[in-house]
The first five atom37 places (N, CA, C, CB, O) and aatype in JSON, in Angstrom:
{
  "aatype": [20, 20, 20, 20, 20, 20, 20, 20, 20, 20, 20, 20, 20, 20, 20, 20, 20, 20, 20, 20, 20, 20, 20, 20, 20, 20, 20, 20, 20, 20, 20, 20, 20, 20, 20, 20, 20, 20, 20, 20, 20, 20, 20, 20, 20, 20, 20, 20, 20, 20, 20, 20, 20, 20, 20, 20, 20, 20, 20, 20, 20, 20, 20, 20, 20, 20, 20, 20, 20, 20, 20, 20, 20, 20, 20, 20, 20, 20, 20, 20, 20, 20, 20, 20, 20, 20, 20, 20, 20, 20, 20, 20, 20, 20, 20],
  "atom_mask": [
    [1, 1, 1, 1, 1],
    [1, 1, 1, 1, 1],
    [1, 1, 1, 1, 1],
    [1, 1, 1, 1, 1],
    [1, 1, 1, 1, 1],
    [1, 1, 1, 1, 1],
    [1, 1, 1, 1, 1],
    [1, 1, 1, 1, 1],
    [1, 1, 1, 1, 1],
    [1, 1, 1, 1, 1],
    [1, 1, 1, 1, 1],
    [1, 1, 1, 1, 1],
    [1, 1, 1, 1, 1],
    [1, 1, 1, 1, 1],
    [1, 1, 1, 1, 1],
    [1, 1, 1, 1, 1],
    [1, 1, 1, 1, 1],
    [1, 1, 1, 1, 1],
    [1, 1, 1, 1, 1],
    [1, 1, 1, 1, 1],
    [1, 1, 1, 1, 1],
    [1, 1, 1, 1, 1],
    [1, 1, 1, 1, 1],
    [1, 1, 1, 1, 1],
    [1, 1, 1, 1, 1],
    [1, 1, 1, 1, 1],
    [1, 1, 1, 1, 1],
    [1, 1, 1, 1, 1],
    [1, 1, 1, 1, 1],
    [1, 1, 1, 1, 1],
    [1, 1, 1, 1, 1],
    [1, 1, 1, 1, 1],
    [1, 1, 1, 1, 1],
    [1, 1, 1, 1, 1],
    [1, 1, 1, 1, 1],
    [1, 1, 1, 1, 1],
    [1, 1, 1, 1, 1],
    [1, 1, 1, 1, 1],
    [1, 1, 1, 1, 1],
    [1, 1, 1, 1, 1],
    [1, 1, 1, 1, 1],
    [1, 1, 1, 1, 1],
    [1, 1, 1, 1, 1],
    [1, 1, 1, 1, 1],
    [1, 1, 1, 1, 1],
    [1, 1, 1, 1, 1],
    [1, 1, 1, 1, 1],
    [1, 1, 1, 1, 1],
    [1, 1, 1, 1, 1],
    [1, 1, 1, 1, 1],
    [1, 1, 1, 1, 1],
    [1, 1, 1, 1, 1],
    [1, 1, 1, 1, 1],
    [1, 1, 1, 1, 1],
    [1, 1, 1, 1, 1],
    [1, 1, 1, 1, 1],
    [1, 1, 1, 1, 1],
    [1, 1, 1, 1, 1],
    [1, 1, 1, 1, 1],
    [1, 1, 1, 1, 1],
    [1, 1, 1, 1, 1],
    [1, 1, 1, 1, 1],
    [1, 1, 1, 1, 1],
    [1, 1, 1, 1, 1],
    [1, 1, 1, 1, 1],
    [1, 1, 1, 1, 1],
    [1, 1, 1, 1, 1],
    [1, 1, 1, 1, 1],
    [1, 1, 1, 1, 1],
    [1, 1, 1, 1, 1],
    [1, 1, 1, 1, 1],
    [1, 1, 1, 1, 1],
    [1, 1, 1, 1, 1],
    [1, 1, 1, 1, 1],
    [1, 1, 1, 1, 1],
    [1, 1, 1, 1, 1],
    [1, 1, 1, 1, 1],
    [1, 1, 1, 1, 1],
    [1, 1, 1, 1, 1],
    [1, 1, 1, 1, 1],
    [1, 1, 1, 1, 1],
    [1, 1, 1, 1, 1],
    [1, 1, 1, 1, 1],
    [1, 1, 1, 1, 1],
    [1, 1, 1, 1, 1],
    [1, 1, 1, 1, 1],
    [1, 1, 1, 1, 1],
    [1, 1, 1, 1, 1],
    [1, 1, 1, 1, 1],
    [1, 1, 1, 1, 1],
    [1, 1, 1, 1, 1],
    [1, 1, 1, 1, 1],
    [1, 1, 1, 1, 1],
    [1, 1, 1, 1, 1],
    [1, 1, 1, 1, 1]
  ],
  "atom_positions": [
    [[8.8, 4.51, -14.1], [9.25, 5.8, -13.61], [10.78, 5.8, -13.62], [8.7, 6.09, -12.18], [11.33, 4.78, -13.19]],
    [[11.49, 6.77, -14.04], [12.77, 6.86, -14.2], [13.44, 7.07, -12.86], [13.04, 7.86, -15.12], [12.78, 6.52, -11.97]],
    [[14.66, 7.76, -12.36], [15.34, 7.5, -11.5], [15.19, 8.76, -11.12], [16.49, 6.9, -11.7], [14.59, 9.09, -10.1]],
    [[15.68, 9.46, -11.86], [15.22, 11.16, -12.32], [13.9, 11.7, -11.75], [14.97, 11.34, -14.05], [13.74, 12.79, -11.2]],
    [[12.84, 10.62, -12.02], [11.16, 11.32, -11.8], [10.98, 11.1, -9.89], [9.49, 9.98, -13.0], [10.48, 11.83, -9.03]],
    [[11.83, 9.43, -9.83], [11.55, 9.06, -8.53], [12.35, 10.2, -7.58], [12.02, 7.48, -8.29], [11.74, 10.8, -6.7]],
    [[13.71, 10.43, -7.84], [14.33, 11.47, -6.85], [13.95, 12.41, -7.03], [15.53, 11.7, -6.76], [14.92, 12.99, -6.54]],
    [[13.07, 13.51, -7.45], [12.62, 14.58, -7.77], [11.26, 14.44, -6.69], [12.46, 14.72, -9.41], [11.03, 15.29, -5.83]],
    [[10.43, 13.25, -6.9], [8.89, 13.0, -6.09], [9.44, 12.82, -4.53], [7.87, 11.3, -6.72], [8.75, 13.22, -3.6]],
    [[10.48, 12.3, -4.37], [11.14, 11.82, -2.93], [11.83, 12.87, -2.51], [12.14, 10.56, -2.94], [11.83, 12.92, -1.28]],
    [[12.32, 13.6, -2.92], [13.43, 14.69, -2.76], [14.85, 14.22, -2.51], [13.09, 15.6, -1.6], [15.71, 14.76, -1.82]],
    [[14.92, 13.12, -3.19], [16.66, 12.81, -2.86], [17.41, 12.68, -4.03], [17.02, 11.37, -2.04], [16.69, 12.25, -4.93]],
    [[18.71, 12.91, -4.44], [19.25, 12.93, -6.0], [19.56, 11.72, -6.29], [20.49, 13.78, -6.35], [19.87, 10.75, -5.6]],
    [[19.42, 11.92, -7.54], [19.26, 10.91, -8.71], [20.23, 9.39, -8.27], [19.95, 11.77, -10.32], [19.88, 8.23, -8.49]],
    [[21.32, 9.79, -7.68], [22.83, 8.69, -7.21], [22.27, 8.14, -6.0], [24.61, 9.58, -6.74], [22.7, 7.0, -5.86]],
    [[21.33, 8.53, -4.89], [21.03, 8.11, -3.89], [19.38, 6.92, -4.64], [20.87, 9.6, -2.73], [19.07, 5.77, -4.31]],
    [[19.06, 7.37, -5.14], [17.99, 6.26, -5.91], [18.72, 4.87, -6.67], [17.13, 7.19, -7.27], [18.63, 3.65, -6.53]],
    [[19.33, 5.62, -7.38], [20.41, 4.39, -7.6], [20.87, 3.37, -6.73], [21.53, 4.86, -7.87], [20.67, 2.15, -6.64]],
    [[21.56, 4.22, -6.11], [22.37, 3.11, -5.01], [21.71, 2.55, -4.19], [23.35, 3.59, -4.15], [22.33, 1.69, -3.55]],
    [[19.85, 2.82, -3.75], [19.05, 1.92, -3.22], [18.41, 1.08, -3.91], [18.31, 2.37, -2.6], [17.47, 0.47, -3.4]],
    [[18.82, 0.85, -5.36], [17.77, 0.01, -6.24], [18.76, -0.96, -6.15], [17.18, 0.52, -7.86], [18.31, -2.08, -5.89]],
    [[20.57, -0.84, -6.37], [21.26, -1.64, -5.85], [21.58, -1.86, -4.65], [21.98, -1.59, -6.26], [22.75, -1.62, -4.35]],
    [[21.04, -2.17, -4.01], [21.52, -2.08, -2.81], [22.68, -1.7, -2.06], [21.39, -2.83, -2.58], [22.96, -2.12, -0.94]],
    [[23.5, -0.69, -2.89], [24.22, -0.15, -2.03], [24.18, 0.97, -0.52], [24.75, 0.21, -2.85], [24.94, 1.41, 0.34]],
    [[22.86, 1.04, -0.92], [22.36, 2.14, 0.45], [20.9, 1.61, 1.01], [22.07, 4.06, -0.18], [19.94, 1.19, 0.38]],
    [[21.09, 1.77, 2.43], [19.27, 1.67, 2.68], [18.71, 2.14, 2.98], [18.62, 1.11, 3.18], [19.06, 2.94, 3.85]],
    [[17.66, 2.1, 2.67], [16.42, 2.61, 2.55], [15.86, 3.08, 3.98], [15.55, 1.57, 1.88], [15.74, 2.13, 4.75]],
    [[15.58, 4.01, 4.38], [15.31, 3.91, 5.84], [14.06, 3.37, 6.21], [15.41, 5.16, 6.46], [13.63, 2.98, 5.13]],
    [[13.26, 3.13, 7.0], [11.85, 2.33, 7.41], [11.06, 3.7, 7.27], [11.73, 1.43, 9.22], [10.1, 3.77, 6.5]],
    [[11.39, 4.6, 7.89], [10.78, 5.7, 7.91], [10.49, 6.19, 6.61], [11.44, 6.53, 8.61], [9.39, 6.72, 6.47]],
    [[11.26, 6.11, 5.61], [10.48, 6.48, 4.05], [9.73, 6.17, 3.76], [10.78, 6.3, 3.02], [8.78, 6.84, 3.35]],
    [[9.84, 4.43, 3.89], [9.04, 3.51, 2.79], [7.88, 4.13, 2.45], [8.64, 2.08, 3.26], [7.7, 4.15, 1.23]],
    [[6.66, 4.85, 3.4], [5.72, 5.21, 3.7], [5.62, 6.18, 1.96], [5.78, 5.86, 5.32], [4.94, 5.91, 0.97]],
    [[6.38, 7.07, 2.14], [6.52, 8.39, 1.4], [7.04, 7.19, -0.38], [8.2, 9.87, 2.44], [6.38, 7.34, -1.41]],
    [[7.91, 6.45, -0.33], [8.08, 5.7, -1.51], [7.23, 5.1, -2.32], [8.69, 4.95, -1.33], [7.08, 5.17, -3.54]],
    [[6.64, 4.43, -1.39], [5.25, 3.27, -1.19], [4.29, 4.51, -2.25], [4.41, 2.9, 1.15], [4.01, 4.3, -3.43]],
    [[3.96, 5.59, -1.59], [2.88, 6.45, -2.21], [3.27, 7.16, -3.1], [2.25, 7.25, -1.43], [2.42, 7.82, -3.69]],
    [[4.74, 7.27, -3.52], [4.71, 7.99, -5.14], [5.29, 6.7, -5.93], [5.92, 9.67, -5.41], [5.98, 7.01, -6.9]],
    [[5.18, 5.61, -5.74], [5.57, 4.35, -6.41], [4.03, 3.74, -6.49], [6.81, 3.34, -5.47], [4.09, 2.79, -7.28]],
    [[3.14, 3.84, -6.17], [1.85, 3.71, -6.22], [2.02, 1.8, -5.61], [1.12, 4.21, -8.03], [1.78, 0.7, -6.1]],
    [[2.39, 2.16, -4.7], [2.46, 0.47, -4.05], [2.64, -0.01, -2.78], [3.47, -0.25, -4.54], [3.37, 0.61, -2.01]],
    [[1.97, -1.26, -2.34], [1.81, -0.82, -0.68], [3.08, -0.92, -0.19], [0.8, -1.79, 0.32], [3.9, -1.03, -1.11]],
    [[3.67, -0.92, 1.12], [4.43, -0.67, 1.92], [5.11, -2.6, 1.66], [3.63, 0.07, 3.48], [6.24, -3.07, 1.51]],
    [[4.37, -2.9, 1.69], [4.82, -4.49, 1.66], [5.42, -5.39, 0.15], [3.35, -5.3, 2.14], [5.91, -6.5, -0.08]],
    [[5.06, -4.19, -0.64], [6.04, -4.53, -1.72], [8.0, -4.4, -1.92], [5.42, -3.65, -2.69], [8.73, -4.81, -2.83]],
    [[8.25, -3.83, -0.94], [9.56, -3.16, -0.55], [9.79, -4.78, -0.07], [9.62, -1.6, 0.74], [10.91, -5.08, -0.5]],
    [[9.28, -5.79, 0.54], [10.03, -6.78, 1.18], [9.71, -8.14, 0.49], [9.71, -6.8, 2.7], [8.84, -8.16, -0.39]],
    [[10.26, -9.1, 0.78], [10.43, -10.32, -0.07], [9.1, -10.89, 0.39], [11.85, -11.31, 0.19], [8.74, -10.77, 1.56]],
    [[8.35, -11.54, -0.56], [7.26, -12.34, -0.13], [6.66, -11.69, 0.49], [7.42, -13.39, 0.47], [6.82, -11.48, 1.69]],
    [[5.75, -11.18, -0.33], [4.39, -10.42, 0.47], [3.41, -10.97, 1.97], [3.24, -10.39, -0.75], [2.69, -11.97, 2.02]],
    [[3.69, -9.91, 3.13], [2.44, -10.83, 4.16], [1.48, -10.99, 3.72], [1.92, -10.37, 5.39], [1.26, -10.37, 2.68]],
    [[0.44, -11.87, 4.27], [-0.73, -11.63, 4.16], [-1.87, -10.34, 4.52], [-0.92, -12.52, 4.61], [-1.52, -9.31, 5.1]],
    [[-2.81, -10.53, 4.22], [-3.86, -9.38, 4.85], [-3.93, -9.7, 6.65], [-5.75, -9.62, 4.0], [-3.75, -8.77, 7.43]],
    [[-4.15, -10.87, 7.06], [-4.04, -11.33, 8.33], [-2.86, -11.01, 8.94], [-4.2, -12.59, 8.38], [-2.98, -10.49, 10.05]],
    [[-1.41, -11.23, 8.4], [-0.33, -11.22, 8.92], [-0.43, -9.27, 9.12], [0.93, -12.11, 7.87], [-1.08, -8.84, 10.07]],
    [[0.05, -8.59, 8.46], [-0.32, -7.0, 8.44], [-1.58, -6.81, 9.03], [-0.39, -6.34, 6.99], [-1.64, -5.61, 9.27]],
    [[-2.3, -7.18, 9.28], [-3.37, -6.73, 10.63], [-2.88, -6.66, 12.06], [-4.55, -7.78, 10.8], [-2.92, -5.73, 12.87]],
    [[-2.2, -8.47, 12.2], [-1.45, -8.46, 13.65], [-0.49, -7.59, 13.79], [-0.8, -9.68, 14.02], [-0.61, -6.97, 14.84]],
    [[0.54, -7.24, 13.08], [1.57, -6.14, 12.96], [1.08, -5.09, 13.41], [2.06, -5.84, 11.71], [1.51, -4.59, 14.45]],
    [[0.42, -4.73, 12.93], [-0.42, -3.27, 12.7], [-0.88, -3.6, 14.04], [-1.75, -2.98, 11.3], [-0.14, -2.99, 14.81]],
    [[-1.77, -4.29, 14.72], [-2.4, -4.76, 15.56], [-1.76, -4.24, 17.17], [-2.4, -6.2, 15.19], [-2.21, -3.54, 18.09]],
    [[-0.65, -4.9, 16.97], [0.82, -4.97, 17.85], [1.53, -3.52, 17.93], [2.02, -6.09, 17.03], [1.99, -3.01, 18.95]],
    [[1.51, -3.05, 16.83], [2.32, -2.18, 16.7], [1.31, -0.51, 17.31], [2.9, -2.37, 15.0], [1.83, 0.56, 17.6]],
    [[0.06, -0.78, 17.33], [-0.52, 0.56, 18.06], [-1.04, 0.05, 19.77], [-2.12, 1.25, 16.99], [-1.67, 0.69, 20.61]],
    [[-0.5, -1.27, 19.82], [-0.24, -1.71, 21.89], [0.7, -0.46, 22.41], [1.04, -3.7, 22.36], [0.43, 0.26, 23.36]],
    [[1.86, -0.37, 21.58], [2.82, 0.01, 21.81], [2.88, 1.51, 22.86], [3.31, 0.0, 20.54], [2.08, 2.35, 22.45]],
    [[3.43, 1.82, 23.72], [2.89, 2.99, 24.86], [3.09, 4.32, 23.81], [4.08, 3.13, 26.64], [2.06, 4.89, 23.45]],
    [[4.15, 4.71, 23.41], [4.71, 5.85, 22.77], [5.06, 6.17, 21.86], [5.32, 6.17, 23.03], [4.53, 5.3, 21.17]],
    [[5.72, 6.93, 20.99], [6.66, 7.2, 19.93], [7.69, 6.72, 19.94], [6.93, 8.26, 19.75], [8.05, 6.06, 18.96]],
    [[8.54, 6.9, 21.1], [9.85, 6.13, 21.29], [9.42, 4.7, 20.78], [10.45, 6.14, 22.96], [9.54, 4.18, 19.67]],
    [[8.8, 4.16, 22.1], [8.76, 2.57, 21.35], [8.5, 2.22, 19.82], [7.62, 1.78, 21.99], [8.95, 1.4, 19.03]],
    [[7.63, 3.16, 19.78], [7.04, 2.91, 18.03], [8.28, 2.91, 17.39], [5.95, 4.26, 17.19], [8.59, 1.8, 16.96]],
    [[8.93, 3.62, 17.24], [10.15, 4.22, 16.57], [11.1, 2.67, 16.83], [10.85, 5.96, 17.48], [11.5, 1.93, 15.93]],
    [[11.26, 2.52, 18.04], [12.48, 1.45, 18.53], [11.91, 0.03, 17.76], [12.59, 1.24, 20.58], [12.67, -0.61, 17.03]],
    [[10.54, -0.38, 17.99], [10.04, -0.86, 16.85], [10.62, -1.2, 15.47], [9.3, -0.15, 16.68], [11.46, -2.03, 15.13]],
    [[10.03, -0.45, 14.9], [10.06, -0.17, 13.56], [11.72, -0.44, 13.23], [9.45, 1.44, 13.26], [12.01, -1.43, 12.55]],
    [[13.02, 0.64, 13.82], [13.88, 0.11, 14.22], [14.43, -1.31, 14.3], [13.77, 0.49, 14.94], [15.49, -1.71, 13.81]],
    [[13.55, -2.02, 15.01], [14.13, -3.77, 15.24], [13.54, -4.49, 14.07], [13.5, -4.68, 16.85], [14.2, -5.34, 13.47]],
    [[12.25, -4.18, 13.72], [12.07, -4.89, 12.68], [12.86, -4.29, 11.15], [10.55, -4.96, 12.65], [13.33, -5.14, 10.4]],
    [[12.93, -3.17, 10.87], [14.42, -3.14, 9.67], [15.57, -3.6, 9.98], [14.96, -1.82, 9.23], [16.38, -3.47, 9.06]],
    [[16.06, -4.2, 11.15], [17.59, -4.81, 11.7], [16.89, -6.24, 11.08], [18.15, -4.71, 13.87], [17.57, -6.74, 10.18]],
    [[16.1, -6.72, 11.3], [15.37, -8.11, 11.3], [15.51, -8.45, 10.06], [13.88, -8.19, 11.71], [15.9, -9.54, 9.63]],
    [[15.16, -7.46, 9.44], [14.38, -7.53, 8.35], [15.87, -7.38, 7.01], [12.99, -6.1, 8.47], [15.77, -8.12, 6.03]],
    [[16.67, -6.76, 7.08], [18.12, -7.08, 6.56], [18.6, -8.13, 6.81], [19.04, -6.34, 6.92], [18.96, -8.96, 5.97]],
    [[18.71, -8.29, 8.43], [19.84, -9.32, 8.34], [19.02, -11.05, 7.9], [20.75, -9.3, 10.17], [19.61, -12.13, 7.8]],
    [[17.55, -10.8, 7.71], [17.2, -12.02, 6.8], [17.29, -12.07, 5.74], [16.23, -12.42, 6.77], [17.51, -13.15, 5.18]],
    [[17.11, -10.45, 4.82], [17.65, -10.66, 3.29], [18.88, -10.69, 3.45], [17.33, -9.62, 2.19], [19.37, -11.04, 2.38]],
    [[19.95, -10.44, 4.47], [21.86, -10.8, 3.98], [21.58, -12.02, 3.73], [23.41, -10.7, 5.26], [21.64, -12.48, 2.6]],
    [[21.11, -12.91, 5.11], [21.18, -14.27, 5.25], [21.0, -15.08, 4.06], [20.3, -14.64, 6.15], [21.86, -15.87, 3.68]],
    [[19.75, -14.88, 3.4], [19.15, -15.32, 2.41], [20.18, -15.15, 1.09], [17.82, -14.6, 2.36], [20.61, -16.1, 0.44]],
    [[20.47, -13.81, 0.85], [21.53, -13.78, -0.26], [23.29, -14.34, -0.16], [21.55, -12.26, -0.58], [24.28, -14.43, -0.9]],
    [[22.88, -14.63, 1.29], [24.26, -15.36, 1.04], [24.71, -16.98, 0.88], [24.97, -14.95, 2.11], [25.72, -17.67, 0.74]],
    [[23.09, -17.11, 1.01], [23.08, -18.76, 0.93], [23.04, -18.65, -0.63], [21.59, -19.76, 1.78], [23.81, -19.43, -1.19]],
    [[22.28, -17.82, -1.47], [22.14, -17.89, -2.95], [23.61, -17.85, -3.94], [21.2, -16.6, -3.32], [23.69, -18.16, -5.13]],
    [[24.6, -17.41, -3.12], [25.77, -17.79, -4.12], [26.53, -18.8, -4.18], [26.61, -17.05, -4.14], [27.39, -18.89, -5.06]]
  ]
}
């Protein structure tokens, strides 16, 4: 799929697709959902090393304990902070 087809299915322009394939921009948590389904791929392809089916159960598991929206949200939230600052970490040991 071109860059062109993807920002058109997502609704964002063509320079903002770009700059998340390089990582110059991110991706918010809240998309992935909407990416995931016109990229025809689960949600767990977006991150390094796929969980398991077990591991994404407990998540999932954990994540509807949760009392509200807020929390859900604050959530989701901590785990994309998490979840960067292990790919910085990681890419900065690689140079």
């Amino acid at each position: 799929m071109s860059q062109e087809d993807l920002a058109e299915a997502v609704e964002r322009d063509q320079r903002a697709i770009s700059e998340y394939e390089n990582g110059k921009r991110r991706l918010a948590a809240v998309d992935l959902p909407l990416f995931a389904t016109v990229l025809q791929v689960p949600i767990s392809h977006f991150f390094e090393g796929s969980a398991s089916p077990d591991q994404d159960a407990a998540l999932l598991n954990y994540f509807h304990l949760l009392p509200d929206d807020q929390a859900r949200h604050s959530a989701i939230v901590l785990m994309q902070t998490f979840a960067y600052a292990l790919m910085r970490a990681a890419s900065s040991t690689e140079r």
